[in-house]
N, C-alpha and C positions, 0 to 999 in steps of 0.2 A: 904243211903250211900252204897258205892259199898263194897259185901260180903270180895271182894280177898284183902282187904286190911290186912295187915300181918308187925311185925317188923322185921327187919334185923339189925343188929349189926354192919356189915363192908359192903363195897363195892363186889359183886361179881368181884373174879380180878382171871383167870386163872395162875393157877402155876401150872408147874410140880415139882414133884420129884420122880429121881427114887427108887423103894424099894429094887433095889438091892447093891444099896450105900454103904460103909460102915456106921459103928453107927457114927463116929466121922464126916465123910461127909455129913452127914443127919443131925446133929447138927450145923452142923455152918451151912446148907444151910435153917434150922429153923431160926436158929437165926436172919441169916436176911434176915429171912421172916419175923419174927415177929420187927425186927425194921424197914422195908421198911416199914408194916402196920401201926405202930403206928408214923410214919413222917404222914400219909397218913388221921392218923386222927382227926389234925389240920383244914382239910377242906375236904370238902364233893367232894367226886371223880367228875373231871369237865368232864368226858366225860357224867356222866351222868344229871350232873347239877340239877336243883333247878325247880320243876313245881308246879303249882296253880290251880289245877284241882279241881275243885265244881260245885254245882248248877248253875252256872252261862257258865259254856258248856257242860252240861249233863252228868259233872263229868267223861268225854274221860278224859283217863290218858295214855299215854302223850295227851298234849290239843294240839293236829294238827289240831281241828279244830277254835281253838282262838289263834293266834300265839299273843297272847299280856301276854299269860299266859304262854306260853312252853319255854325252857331250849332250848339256842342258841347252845349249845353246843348237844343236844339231837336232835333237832328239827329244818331242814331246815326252815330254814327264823323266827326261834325262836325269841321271845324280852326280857326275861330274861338272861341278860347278866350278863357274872362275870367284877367286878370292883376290878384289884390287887395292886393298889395306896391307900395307906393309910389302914384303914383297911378294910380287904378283905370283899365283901359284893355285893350280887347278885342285880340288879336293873330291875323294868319296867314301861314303861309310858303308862300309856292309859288313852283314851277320853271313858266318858260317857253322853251317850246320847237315846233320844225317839228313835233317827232312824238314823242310821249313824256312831253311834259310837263304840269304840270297845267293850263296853259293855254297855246293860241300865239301868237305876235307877231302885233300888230295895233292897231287905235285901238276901242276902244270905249264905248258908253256905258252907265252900270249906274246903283244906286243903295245906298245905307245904308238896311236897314230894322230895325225889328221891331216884331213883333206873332203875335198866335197862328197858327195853324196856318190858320183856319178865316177870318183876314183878316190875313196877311202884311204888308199893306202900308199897314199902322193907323200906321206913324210911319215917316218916310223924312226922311234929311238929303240936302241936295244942295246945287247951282250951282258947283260947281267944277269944273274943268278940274283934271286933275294936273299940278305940278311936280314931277320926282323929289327925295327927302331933302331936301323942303320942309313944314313944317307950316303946314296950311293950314285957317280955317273953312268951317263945314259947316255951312246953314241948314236949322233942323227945318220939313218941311213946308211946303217954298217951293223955287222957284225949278227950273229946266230938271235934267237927268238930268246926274249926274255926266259927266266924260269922263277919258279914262285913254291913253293909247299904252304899249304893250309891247314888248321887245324880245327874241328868239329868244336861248336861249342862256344867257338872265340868270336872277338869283333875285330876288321881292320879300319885303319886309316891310312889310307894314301894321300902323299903331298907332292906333286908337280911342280917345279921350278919350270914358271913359263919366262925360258931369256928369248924365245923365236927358236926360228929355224937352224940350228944349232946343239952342239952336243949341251945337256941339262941333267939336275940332279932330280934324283925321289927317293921319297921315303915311305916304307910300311911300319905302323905303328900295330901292334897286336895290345888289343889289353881282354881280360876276361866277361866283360859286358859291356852293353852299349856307352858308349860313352858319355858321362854327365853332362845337363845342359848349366854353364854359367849364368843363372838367373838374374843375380842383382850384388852390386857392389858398394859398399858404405864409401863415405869420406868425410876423412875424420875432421874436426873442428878446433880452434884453441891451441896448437899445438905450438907452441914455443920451443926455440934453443935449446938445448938439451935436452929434450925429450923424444921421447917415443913416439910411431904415430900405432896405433890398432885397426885395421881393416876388418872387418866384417864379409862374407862372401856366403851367399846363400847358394846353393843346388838343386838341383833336380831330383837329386836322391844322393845317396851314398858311392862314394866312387867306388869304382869292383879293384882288386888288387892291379897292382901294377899301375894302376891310372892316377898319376899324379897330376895337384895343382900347383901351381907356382904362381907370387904374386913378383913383376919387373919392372923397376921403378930408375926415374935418371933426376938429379937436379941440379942437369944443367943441357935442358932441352936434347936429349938423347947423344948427347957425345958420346958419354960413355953411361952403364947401365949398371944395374946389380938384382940379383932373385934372393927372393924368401921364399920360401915354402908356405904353402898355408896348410896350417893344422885343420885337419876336420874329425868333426865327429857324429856322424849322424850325417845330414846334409847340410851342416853349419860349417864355415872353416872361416880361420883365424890366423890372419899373417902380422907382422911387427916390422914397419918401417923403421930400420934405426934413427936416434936422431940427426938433424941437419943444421947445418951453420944458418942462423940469425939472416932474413929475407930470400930463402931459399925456396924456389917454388917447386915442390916436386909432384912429378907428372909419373903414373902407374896403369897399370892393367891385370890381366888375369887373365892367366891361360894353363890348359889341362895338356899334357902328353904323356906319353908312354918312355921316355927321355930321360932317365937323372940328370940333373943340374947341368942342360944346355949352357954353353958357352959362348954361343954365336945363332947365329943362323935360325933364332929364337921363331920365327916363323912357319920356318919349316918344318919346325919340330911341334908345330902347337896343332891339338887337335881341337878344341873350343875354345874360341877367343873372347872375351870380355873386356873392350877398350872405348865403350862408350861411346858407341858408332864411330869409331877412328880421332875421338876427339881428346879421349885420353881423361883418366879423373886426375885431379890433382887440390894439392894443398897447400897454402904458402907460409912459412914456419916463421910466427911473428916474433918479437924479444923478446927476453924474459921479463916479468911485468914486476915493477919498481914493488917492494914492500907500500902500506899504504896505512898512515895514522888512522886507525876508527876510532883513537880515547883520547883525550889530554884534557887537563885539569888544573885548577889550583887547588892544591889540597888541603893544605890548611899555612896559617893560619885566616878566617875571615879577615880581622882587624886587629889592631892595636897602637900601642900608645910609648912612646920609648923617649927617652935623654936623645940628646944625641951621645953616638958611638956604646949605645946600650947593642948588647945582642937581639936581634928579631929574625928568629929562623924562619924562612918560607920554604913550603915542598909545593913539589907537583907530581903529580902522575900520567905515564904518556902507553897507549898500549898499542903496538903492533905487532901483527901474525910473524913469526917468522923472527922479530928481531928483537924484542922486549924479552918474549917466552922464551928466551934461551938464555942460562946461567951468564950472569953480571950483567954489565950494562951492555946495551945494544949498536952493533956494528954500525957505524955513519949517522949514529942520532946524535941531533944536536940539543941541549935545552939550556933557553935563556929566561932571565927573570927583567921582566920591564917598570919602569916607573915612571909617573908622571903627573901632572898638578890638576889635570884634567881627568874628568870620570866618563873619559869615551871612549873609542872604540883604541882596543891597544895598536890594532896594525898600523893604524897612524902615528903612534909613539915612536920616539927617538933616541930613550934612551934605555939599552938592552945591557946585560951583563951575563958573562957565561955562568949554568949552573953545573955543579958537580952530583957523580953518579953518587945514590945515597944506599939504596937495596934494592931486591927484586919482589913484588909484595903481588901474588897471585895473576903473576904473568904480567905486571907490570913492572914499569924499571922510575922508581922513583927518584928523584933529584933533589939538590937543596941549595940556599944560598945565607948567608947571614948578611939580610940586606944591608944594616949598619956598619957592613965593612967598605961600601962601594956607594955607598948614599949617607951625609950627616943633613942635609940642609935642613932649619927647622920648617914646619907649614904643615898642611895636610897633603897629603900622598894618595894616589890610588898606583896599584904591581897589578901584573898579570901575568903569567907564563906562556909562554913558544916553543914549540916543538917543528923541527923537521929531519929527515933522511937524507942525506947528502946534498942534493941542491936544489930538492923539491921543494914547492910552496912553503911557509910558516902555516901553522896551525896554530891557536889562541887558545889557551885553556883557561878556565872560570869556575869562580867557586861558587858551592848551595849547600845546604846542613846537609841532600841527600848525596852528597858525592862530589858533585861537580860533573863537569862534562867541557862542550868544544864553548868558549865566550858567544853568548849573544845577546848579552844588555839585561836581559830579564830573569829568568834561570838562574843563569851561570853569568856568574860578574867578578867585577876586579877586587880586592881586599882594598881596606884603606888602614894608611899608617898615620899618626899623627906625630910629631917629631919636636917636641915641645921641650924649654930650657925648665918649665912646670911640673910637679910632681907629675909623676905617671903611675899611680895606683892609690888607693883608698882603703881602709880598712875595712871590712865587710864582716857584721859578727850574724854566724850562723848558730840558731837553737835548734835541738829536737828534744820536745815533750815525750818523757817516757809514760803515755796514757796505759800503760799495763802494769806496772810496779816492778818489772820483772828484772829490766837491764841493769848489765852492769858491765859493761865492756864497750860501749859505745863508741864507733870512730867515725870518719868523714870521709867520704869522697866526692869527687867531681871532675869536670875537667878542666876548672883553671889550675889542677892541681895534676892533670894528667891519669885523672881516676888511681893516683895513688891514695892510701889509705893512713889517717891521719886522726891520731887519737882526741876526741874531746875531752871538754870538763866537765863534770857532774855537781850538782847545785842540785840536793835536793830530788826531785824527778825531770831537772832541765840538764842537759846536756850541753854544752857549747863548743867555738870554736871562731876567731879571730883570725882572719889572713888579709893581707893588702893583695889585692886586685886592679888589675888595669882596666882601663873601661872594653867593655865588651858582654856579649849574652852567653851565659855559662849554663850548665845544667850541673846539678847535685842531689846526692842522699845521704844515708847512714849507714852502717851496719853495725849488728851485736855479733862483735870475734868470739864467736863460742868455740873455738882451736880447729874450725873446719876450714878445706879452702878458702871459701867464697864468704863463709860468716853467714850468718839470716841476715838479708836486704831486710830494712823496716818502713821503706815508703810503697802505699799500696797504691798501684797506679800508676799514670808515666812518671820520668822524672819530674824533683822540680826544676824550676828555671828562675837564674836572678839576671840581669843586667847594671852595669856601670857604664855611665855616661864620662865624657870629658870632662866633667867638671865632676865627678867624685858624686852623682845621684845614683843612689840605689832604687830599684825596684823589682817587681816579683817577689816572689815566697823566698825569707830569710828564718824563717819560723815556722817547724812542723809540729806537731802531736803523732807521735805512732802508737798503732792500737793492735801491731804485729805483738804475738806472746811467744817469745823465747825461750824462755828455759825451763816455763813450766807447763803441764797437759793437765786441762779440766777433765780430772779422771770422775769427776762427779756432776756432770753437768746439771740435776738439779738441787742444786744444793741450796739455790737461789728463786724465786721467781721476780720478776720485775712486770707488775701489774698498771698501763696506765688509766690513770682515775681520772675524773671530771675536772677542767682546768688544770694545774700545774701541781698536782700531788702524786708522786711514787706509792704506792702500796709496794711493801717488801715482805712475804712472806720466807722464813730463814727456819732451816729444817735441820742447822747443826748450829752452835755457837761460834762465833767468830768476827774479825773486826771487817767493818765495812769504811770506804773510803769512796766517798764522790766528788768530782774533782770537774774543772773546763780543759778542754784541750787544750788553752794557753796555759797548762800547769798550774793556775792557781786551786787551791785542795778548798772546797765547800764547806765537806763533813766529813769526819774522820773520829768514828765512833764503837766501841764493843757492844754488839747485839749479842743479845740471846736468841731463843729457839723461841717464834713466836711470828705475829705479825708486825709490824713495824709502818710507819705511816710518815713521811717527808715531803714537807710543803716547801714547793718551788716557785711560790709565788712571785718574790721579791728580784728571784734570778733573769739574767738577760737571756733573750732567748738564743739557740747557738747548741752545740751538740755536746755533748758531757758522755764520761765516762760513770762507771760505779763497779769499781771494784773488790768483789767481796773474797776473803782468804779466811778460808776453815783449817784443824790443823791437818785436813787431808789432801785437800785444793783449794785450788785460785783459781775462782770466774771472774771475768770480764764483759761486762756487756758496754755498748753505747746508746745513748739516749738523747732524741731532739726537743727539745722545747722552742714553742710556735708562738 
């Protein structure tokens, strides 16, 4: 060990003072002297910084010739750097290796110094033996020469607790390769109350064994702290903030060591830091966010027409994520049914009634009310439905044929009731023309009757059917119950449609012609020809014997005649014009054709 090695107590720091001062000038210019020193002796003067001069480069102090071991601040192109984030602590990396590295495997003994250039070895800490990824003290100015073993192959990390001139701690971190640089750090977004946060953490490459990262998170401004681990794979890794209580701002970083699960002294144990130049990422954990209506409706009925204390059920439909979509009615929804003599906007209405839970109809939670139990007044009425989640806004729902949706006057609008001591329905008689000869089971649906199915009368090839109706626009058909589900529909086309007004007027189609063939299949399709001739004559050539029948859609029958095998010739002159059927029945088949006349 080298003879000139000597303690020193403070930093050599040039002062003057003159001595021709007075005493009282000479005292305050002591004074702070001596509190400039002792600020001074919180940390070891950085001009002269922190060197590692032993055995391992022939004990040169300053080590200009191992720059892995000399004081950056001392020593162009030096690698013991000071680090002033967190706490203060001098750092170096170096590779050891047979041939190549900055230094080779082997046991030796060195020391901690600093001092100037001109007496290197004015403060040395020592008496330790190294343990690896062990923090260990360090006596200022006392005690035998460091000792160290290295291993070929490996990379260290030394960490310096700069307290000054004073006994301090260090640590040597060994890991199997250079150690990864912390590239970049996400932060996350959105994160509410009970949730998780996910950090993202990019690398340099893949950490070599032994080299862990850890992400160290506080929220409540570093009182107190806690570590994840970040998963990696590749040079990706992935830590999980648990979640934190409602306006909690949490403040993290990312840091690599050679350490399992530090407890403290998290600094000195970090070999790359990632803390966003000391400013730390952070994210602040907002509420949970209120369910939020995106549907509500009036569902049916549009309109109607009632006694008083007649029943008139009203529904509505209301949808929200979360709290419709799950089995019964939804936690904290409210739904009310409003009414009033006015056809405007509901939110200005005053007078609401609660609705009850009715079903759950494809993630919606439908409600109802029998307005007649909570409204008799007679007059004309406009209702509307409301919907809200415990004390959040009302929402307004409004009816349209196609669904309904949120009110807004045009669209989607209020229902209107009329409440009158005057009948409230009319009798409405529905035909359908059997233009094919075939039916014989004929019944009725629609939906003033709930698309339930309702047997007509037969007259002939008319069909009928007699129900009293309230005023309102219905849609209806037929069908032939041939013993299948659904029956043959026999309207071709959309539905029809009738209305009733308040005063018992019909309009719309109350009277069809169906030219649908039921029950039987033209296994002979030309059994028939249907020839048009010049002005209003049929040519019929007939290639089996059989009776032919030509009739109008309004059911009334033209001709109704047994032909033979032949030609045949029928003047239509006298007839109105209008579309006609002609249908001919052999003993093998039944054709159907239709025919216009112009």
């Amino acid at each position: 060990m080298k003879s000139d090695k000597c303690t020193r107590q403070v930093p050599v720091q040039p002062k003057a003072i003159a001595l021709n001062y007075s005493t009282k000038r000479f005292q305050l210019l002591l004074l702070f002297w001596l509190l400039a020193s002792g600020s001074l002796l919180a940390q070891i003067w950085e001009p002269e910084g922190l060197n590692l001069p032993g055995q391992w480069n022939g004990w040169q102090n300053p080590p200009v010739n191992n720059l892995a071991l000399a004081s950056s601040t001392q020593v162009q192109g030096g690698r013991v750097v000071k680090i002033s984030q967190g706490i203060v602590r001098w750092q170096t990396i170096f590779s050891v290796a047979a041939s190549g590295g900055d230094l080779a495997g082997g046991t030796y003994n060195w020391l901690f110094t600093s001092g100037p250039v001109n007496n290197p070895w004015g403060n040395k800490w020592a008496g330790v033996t190294v343990q690896m990824n062990t923090l260990q003290n360090y006596t200022f100015n006392n005690g035998p020469d460091n000792s160290i073993t290295l291993t070929n192959g490996k990379w260290y990390t030394m960490n310096w607790e700069d307290k000054g001139y004073m006994n301090s701690r260090a640590i040597f971190m060994e890991t199997s390769a250079q150690p990864v640089q912390l590239m970049a750090v996400s932060v996350p977004s959105g994160i509410v109350a009970g949730q998780s946060a996910t950090v993202d953490v990019l690398l340099s490459a893949a950490p070599s064994a032994g080299e862990l990262i850890y992400l160290r998170y506080s929220s409540n401004a570093w009182a107190s702290s806690s570590l994840v681990a970040v998963q990696t794979s590749g040079s990706m890794g992935t830590a999980i903030i648990p979640p934190q209580p409602e306006g909690s701002t949490v403040r993290y970083y990312v840091f690599s060591t050679a350490v399992a699960n530090p407890s403290n002294d998290f600094d000195l144990y970090s070999i790359r830091v990632n803390n966003n130049n000391g400013q730390f990422y952070s994210y602040t954990v907002g509420g949970i966010p209120q369910p939020e209506i995106t549907f509500a409706n009036l569902q049916w009925p549009a309109e109607g027409i009632i006694n008083p204390g007649n029943e008139f059920m009203v529904y509505g439909r209301v949808f929200a994520d979360g709290v419709t979509n799950l089995p019964g009615p939804g936690q904290g929804l409210q739904a009310e049914l409003g009414i009033s003599s006015q056809n405007s906007n509901p939110a200005g209405w005053t007078n609401w009634f609660p609705m009850t839970y009715n079903v759950d109809v494809d993630g919606q939670d439908e409600y109802q009310l029998n307005l007649s139990s909570v409204w008799n007044s007679t007059g004309t009425w406009y209702y509307a439905t409301r919907y809200r989640i415990g004390s959040q806004n009302w929402v307004y729902g409004g009816y349209s044929p196609a669904g309904g949706g949120f009110w807004n006057g045009s669209s989607n609008v209020s229902g209107q009731l009329i409440i009158t001591n005057n009948p409230t329905s009319w009798p409405v008689t529905f035909t359908l023309v059997d233009g094919t000869g075939t039916l014989s089971n004929v019944k009725f649906k629609g939906s003033m009757t709930n698309w339930e199915t309702l047997p007509m009368t037969q007259n002939g090839s008319q069909w009928t059917i007699t129900l009293n109706i309230s005023p309102g626009s219905y849609e209806w058909g037929a069908i032939e119950d041939n013993g299948t589900q659904y029956g043959i529909w026999l309207i071709e086309g959309p539905n029809l449609q009738v209305s009733v007004d308040v005063n018992g007027v019909v309009s719309g189609t109350t009277t069809y012609a169906s030219m649908v063939v039921g029950l039987h299949k033209n296994s002979v399709p030309d059994d028939i020809m249907i020839i048009e001739l010049i002005g209003n004559s049929i040519k019929i050539e007939s290639k089996k014997q059989g009776k032919l029948i030509i009739g109008s859609l309004d059911g009334k029958v033209l001709i109704i005649k047994d032909i033979n095998v032949g030609h045949h010739l029928f003047n239509f002159l006298n007839s109105a014009r209008g579309f006609y059927f002609i249908n001919y029945q052999s003993a093998e088949s039944k054709h159907i054709k239709k025919i216009i006349i112009i």
